[in-house]
Backbone as a ProteinNet text record, in pm:
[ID]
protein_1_A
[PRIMARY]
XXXXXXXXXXXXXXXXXXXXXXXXXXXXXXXXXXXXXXXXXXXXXXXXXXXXXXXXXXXXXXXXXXXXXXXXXXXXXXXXXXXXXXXXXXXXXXXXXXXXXXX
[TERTIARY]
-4596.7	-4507.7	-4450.1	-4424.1	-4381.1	-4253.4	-4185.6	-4042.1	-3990.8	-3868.1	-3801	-3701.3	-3708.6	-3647.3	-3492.8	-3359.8	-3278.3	-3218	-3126.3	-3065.9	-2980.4	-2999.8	-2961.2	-2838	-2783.3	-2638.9	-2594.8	-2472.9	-2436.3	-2436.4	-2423.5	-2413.8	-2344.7	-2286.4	-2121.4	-2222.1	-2140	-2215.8	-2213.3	-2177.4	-2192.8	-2345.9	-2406	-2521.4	-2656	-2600.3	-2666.5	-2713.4	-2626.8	-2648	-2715.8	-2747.8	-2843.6	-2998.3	-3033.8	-3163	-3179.8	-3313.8	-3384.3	-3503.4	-3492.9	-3531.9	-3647.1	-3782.3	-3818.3	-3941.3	-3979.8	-4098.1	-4218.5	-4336.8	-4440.6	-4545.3	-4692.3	-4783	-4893	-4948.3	-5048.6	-5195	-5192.7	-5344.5	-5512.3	-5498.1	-5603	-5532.1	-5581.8	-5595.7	-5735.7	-5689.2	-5797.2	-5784.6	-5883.6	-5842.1	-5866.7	-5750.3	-5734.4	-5894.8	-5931.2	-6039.4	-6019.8	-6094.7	-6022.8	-5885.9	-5844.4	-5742.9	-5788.7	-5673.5	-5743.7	-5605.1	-5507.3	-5396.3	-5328.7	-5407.7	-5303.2	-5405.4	-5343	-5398.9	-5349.4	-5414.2	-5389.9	-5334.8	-5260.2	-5233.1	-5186.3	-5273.1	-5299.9	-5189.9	-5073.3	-4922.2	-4911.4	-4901.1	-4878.5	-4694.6	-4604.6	-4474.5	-4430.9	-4527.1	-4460.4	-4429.5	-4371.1	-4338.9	-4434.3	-4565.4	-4628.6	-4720.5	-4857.8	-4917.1	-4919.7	-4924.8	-4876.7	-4963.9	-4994.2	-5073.4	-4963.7	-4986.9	-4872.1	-4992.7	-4928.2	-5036.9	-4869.5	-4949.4	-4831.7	-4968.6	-4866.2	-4942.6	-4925.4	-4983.7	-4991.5	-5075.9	-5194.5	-5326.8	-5360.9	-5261.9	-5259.7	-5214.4	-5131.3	-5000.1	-5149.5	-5253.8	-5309.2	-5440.7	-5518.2	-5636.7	-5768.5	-5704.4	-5788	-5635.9	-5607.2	-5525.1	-5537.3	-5684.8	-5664.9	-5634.7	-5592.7	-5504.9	-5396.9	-5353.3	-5225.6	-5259.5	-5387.2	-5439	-5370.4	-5276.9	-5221.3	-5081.7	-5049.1	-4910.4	-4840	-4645.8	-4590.7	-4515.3	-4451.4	-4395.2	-4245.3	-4156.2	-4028.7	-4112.4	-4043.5	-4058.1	-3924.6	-3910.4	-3817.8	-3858.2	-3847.4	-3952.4	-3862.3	-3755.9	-3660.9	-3698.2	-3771.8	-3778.4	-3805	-3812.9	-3883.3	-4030.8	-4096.6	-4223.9	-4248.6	-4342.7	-4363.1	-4478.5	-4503.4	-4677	-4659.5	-4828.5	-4889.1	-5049.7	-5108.4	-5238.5	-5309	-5253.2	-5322	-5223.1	-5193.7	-5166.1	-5062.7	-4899.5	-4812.5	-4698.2	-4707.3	-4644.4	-4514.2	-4456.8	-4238.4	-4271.9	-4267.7	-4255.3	-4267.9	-4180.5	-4180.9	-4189.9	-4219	-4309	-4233.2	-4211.1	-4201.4	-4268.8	-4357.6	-4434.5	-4409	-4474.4	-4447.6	-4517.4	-4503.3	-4603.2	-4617.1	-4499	-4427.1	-4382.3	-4331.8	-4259.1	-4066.9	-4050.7	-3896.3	-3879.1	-3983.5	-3979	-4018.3	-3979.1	-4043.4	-4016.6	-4118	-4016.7	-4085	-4033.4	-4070.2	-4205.2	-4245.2	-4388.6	-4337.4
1129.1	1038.8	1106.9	1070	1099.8	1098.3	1210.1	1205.6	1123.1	1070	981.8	1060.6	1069.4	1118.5	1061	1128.4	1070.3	1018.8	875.2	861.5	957.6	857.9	970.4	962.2	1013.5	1017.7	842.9	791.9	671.4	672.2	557	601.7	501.6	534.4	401.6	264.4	182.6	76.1	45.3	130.7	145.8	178.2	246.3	361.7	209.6	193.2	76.2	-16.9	-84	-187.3	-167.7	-50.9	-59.6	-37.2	-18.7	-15.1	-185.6	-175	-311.8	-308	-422.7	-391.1	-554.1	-564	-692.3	-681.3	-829.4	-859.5	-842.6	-773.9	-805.7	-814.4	-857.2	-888.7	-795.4	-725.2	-581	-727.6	-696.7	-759.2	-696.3	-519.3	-422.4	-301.4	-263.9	-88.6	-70.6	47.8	194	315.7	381.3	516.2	570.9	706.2	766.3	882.9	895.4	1020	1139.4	1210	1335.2	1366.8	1289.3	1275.7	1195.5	1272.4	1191.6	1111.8	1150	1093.5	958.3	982.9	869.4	766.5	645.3	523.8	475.9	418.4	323.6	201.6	106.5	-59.1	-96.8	-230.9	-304.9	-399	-473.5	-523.4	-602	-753.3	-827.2	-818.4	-838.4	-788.4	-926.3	-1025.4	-1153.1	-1135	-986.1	-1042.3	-924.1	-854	-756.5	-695.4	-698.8	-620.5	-466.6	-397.2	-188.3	-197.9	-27.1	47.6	146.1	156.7	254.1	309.4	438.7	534.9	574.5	581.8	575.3	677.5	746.1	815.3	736.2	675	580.4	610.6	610.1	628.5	641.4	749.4	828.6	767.6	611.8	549	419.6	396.9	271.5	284.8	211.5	238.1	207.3	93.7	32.6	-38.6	71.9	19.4	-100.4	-136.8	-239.4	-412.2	-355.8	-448	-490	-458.8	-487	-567.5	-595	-662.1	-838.5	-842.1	-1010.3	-981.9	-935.2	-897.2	-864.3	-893.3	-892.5	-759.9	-690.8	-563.1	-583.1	-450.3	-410	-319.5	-329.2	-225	-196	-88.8	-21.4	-50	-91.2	-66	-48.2	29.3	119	281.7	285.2	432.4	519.7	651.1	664.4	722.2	746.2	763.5	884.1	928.1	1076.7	1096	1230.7	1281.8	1355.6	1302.8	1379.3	1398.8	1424.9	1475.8	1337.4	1218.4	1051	1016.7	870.5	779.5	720	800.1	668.5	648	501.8	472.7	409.1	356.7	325.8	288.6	160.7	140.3	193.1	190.3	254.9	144.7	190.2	42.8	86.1	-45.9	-46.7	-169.1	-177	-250.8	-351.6	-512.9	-611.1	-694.6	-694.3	-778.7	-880	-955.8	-1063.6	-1110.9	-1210.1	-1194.5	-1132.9	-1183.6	-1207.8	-1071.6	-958.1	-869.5	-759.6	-601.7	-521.4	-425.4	-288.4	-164.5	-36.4	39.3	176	260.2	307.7	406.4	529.4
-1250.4	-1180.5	-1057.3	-967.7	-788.9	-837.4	-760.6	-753.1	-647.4	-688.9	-566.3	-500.7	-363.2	-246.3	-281.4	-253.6	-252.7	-156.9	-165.9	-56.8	38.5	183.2	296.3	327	409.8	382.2	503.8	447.3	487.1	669.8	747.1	859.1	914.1	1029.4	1083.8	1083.8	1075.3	1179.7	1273.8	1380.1	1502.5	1527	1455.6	1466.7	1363.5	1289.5	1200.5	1280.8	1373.7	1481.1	1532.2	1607.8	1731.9	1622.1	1511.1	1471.4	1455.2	1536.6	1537.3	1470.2	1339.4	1248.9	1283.3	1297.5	1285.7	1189.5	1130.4	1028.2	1131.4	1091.4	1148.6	1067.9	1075	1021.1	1033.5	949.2	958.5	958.5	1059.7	1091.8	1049.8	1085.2	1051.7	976.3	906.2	852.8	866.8	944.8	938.6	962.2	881.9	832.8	955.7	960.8	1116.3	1065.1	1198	1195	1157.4	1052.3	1062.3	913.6	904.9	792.6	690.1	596.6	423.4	392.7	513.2	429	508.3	631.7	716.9	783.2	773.9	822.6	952.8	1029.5	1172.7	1103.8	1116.8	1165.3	1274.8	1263.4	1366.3	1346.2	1404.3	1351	1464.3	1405	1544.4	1507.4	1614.5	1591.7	1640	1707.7	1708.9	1916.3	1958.1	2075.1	2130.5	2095.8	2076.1	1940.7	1996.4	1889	1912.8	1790.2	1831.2	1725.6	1713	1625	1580.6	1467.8	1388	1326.2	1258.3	1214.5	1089.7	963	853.7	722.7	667.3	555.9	452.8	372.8	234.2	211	238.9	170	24.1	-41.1	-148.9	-254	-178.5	-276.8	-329.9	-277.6	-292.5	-285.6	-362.1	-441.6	-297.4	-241.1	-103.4	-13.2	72.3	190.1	232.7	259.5	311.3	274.6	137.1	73.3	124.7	195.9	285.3	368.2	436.8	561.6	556.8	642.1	622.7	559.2	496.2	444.1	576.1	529.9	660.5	581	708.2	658.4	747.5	719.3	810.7	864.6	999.6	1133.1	1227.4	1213.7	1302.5	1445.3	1521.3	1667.1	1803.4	1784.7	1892.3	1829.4	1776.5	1758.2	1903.6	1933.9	2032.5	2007.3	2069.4	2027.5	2040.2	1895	1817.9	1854.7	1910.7	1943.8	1843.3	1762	1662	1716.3	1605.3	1623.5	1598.6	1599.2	1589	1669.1	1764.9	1774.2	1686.4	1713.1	1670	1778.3	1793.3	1866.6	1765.2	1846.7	1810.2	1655.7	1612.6	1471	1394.3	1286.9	1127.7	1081.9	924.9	878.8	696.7	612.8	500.6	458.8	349.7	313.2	243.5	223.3	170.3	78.6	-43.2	-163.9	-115.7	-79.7	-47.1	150.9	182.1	287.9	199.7	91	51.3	-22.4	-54.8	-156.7	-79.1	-22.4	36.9	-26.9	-2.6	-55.9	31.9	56.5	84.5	83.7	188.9	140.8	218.8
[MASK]
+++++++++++++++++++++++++++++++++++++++++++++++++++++++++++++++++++++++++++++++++++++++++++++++++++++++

């Protein structure tokens, strides 16, 4: 069994406010080149489609089970250079549109 990370410490809501949090729709997964652990999506965001690059891989039998499911996205992040392609959004995943949880 995976250990669970604990919560982070509380933060004003001053600082809460400005994260813009919107639903978007993972249109594609694919596996990044080169890695066993991290995937590309393809996310229409409604006012923009982006590619996010997210490690799950490990959590799910065929990623691309997700394909059509809507997720949370952070998308004021600023953007992180790695050794793939991720641009602004953070992403938490959705069974459901009404039900999400964490990867």
């Amino acid at each position: 069994m995976r250990s669970v990370a604990p919560p982070k410490q509380e933060v004003v809501f001053d600082i809460f406010e400005k994260i813009d949090v919107r639903v978007g729709t993972i249109l594609e997964v694919k596996d990044v080149p080169d890695s066993r652990k991290l995937v590309r999506l393809k996310v229409d965001l409604g006012f923009a489609v982006r590619t996010v690059v997210t490690g799950f891989i490990n959590e799910r039998d065929n990623p691309k089970e997700i394909e059509g499911l809507q997720a949370l996205f952070v998308v004021n992040l600023p953007l992180v250079k790695r050794r793939a392609p991720c641009p602004k959004p953070c992403c938490s995943t959705s069974d459901t549109p009404t039900r999400s949880h964490t990867f």
